[in-house]
N, C-alpha and C positions, 0 to 999 in steps of 0.2 A: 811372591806371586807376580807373574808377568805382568805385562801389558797388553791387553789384545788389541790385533793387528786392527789399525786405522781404517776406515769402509774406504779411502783414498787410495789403500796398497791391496785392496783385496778383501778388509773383511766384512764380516756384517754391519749395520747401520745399525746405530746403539736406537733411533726412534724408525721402530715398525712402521710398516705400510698402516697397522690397525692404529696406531697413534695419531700419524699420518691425517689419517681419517676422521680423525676424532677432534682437529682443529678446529679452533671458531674464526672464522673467517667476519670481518668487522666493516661495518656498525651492524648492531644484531638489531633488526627491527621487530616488534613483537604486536600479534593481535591489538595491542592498546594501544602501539601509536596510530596503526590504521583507523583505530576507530577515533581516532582524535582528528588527523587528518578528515576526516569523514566530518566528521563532527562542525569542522568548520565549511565544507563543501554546501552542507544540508544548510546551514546561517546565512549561508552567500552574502556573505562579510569579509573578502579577501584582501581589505586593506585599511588603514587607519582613515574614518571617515571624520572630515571637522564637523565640530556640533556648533553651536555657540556655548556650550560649557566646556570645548574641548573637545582633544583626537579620541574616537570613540572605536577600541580596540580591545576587545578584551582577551583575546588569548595573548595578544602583547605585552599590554598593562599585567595581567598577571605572572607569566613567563617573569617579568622584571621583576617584581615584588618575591618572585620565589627563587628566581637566583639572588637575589639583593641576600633574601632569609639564608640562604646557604650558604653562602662564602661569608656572612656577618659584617653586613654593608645597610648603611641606611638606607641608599640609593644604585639600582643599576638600570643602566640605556643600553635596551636592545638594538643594533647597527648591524649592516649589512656584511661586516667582516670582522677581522681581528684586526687586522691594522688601522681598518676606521676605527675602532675601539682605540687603537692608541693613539692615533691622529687626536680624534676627541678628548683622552685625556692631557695630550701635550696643548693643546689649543685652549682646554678649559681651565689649565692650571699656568695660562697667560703668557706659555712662550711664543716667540715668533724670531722675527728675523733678524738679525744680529746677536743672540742667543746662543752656546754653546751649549750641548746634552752630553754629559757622561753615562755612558751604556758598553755594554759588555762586547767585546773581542770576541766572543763567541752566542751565538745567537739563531736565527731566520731573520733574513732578509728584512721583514718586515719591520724589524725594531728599527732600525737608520732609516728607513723608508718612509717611515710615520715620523721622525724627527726633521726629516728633509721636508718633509707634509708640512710640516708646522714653520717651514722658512728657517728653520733653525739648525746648527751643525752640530752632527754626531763626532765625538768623539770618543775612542774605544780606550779600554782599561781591559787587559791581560786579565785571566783567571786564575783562581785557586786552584791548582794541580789535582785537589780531593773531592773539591765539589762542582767543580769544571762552571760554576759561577764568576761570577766579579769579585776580584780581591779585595778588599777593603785597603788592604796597607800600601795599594797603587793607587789609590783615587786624588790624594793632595799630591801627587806631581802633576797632573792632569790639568789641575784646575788654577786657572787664569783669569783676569779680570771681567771674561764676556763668560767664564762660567755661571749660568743661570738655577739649573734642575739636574737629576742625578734621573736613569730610567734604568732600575735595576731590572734583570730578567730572572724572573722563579724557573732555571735552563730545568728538561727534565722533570719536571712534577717537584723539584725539590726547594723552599725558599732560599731565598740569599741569607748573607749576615748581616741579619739588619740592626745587629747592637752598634757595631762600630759605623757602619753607616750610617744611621740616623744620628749618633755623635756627630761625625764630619758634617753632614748636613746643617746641623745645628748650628757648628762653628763656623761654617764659611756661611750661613745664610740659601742655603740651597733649598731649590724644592723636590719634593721628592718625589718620583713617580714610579709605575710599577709594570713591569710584560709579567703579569703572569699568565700568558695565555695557555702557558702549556700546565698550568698547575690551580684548576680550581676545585677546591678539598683537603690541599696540603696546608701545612700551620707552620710557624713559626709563633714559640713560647706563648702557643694554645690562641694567635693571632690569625686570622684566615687569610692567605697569599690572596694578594689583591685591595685587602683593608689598610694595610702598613703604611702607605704615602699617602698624599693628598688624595690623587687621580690611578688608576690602572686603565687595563687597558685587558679582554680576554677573547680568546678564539673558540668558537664552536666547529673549527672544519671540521670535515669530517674522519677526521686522524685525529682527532684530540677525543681523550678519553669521554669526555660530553660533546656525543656527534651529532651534529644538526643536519651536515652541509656544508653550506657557508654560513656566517656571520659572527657574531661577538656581541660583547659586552661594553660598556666604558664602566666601571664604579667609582663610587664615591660616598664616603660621610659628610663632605660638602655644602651646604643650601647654595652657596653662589659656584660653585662649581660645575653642579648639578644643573642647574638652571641654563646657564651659560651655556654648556654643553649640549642641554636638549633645543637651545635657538639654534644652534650650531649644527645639529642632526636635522632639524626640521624646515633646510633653506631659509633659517631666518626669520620662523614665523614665530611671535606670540602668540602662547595660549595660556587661556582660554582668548577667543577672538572676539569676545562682543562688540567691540567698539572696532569698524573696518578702518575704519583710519590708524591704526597702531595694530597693526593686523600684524609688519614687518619691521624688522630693527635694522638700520644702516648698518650692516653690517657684514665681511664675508662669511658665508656658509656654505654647505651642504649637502646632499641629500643622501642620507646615511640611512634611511626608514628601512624597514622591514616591512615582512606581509604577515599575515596570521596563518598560512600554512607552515611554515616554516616554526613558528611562535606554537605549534598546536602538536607540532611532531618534539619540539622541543621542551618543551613541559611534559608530556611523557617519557624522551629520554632522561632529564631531570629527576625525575622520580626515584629511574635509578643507579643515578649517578655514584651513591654512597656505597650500594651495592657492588661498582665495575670498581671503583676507586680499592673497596675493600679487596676483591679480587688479586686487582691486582698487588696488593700488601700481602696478599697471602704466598703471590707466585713466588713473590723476592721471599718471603723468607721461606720458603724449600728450596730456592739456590742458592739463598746464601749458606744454607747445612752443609753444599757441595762445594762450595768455594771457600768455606774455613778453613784456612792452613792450607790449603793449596797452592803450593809453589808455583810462581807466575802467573798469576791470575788472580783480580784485586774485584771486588763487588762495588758495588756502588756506598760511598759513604754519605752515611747519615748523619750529622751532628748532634749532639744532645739536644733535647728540647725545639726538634724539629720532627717533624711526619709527613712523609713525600707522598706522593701517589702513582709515581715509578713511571708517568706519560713514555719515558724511555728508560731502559734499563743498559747505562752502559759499562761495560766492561774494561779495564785498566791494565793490560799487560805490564812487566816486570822483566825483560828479556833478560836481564843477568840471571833470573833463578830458573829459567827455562831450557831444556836440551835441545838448542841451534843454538848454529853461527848467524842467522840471520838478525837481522837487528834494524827495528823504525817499522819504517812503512811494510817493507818486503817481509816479514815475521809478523803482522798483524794480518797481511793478504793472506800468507802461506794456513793458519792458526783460522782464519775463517772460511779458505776453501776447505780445510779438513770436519771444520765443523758443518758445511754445505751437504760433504758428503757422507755427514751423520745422520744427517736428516731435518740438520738444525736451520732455524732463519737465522739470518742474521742480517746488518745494515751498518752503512757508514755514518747518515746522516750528517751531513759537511763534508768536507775536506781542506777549509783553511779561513783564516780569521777573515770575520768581513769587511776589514780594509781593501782583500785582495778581490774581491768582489767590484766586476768592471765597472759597475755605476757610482764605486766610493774611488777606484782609482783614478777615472775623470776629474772628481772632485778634488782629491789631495795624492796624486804620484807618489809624494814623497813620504805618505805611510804606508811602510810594507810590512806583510806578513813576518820578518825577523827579529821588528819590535815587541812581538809576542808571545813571547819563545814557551812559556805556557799552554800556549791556546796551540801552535806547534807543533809540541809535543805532544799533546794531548790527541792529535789528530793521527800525527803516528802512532800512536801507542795504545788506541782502544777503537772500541766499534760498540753496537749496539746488538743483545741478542733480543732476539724477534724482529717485527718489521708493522709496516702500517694496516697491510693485511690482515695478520694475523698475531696484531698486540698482545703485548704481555698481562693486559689486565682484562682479557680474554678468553686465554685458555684454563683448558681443565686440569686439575692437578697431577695427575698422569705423566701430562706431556713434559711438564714442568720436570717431573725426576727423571725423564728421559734424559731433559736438556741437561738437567746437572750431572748427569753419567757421561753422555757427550762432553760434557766442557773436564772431565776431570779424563778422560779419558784420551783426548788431545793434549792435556796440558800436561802429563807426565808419561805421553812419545816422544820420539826424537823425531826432529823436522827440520 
């Protein structure tokens, strides 16, 4: 049985216009957050007021308590961002300046960023080829006398390996902290990504699968961490403030707060977080029906005893088992215009380790993108199907077997 002709040379678009139309386009907002934003409108309570018991917040205060409950944390600080969220945990879990951080070669910006926050130097470790994570079996070359804490990133909704990791930590004395901001609801061995180290750090932009907007998280099982952290959000202030004379600690901080609109629309997407998370568990596995045994084209791996929540679904080309000559970058472009003009999204999301990134190459020239021949590769050789618009843990099932007739339908043409 042939192949039918590619919508690229002519033929039909394997996803209909009616498909088309049938996209969810993201963050889905519902009756319930309006009435929750409402909710706190009607209170005109639009921001943490001090009491003398304390900042008196309550769609904050709970918001926290019920992400703390959901990702299985004693403790979480709602923050104005996701990188204030790791900034707060790199600061709460005592690093600073003169301090070396091992964190992943591939990432967002914001992980070196919030390490750089903290006075402290990122230094990157190449990935696993499979789980486009931090390798475990690169991290003891890395690590040198000013290595202080390890900031592993959950890349992708998927956790790290945190068995051999938290060995290494153990043996060199490391601390250990966590990005998972693109993964909260995935597990590692029934562990909630974000619980695993001391401190995390998570994002609610509004591209992460729990959209607020802006802002984030810090967690922690912690008491002094926690505490630390929340002087450290709150400019420095003690609370409860009864006594004004110890109202503020010597100390630097700051102002990482939130408002209760944001805290009001966010506990209603929270609700149902468990709900998009499943979604999108359901999407990957109707592509990966379509990408089993499919030559050239590799699904997202999952390790035993791990559950992603697919924030990105990316795709791992294979050129030796694909019909071109093309090969790297120019076979991953060629492979994703054909899937454009299937009808599919699709996205790069990067294109090179964050060494090469102009605010780290100031900092150390002499680490370049060829130290990571991983992360590299990895960038030639795969892309992301779907996009921010219109996420994978989104769509309706439909579209989903559109995409895996599309992608099997590109991957066994000649190009």
């Amino acid at each position: 049985m042939s192949t039918p002709t590619l919508a690229l040379r002519g033929g039909h678009p394997t996803v209909t216009a009616a498909l088309t139309a049938a996209k969810v386009a993201w963050p889905i907002v519902t009756d319930a957050d309006r009435q929750a934003v409402l909710r706190v409108i009607d209170r005109k309570l639009l921001w943490a007021q001090t009491r003398p018991e304390g900042l008196y917040a309550p769609e904050q205060s709970a918001l926290e308590q019920e992400f703390a409950a959901f990702v299985g944390a004693k403790y979480a600080l709602a923050v104005n961002g996701g990188t204030a969220g790791l900034h707060l945990a790199l600061a709460a879990a005592g690093i600073g300046p003169g301090d070396e951080v091992l964190t992943s070669a591939f990432s967002f910006l914001a992980t070196p960023a919030a390490i750089l926050h903290a006075g402290a130097t990122p230094v990157f470790v190449d990935i696993d080829p499979r789980t486009f994570n931090l390798d475990p079996a690169l991290i003891a070359a890395k690590i040198t006398p000013r290595t202080r804490a390890l900031m592993v990133v959950d890349i992708h909704g998927l956790c790290a390996d945190f068995g051999p990791i938290l060995a290494i930590a153990r043996q060199h004395n490391l601390i250990l902290t966590e990005d998972a901001c693109q993964a909260p609801g995935a597990t590692w061995q029934g562990r909630g990504a974000g619980t695993i180290g001391l401190t995390s750090g998570f994002s609610v932009n509004g591209t992460k699968n729990f959209a607020v907007g802006e802002g984030g998280f810090m967690v922690t099982n912690d008491d002094e961490a926690y505490y630390k952290a929340n002087w450290m959000k709150q400019v420095g202030e003690v609370l409860p403030a009864s006594d004004p004379t110890m109202r503020f600690q010597h100390l630097l901080a700051w102002n990482y707060r939130v408002q209760e609109l944001p805290c009001a629309f966010g506990r209603s997407q929270l609700s149902r977080l468990a709900e998009v998370n499943a979604t999108g568990q359901r999407n990957a596995a109707i592509l990966a029906t379509y990408l089993q045994d499919l030559p050239g084209v590799r699904a997202p791996y999952i390790p035993e005893g791990c559950v992603s929540v697919y924030h990105k679904y990316r795709i791992r080309l294979v050129p030796e088992e694909l019909n071109s000559k093309l090969r790297g970058a120019a076979l991953r472009d060629a492979f994703m215009a054909a899937l454009t003009a299937e009808g599919v999204d699709v996205d790069l999301w990067g294109s090179a380790p964050l060494c090469a990134h102009p605010m780290m190459q100031a900092r150390n020239p002499g680490d370049t993108a060829a130290d990571y021949p991983n992360t590299v590769a990895m960038f030639a050789n795969s892309f992301c199907l779907t996009n921010d618009v219109f996420p994978l843990y989104a769509q309706p099932a439909p579209v989903m077997h559109a995409y895996g007739e599309a992608l099997r339908k590109v991957a066994l043409s000649s190009f």
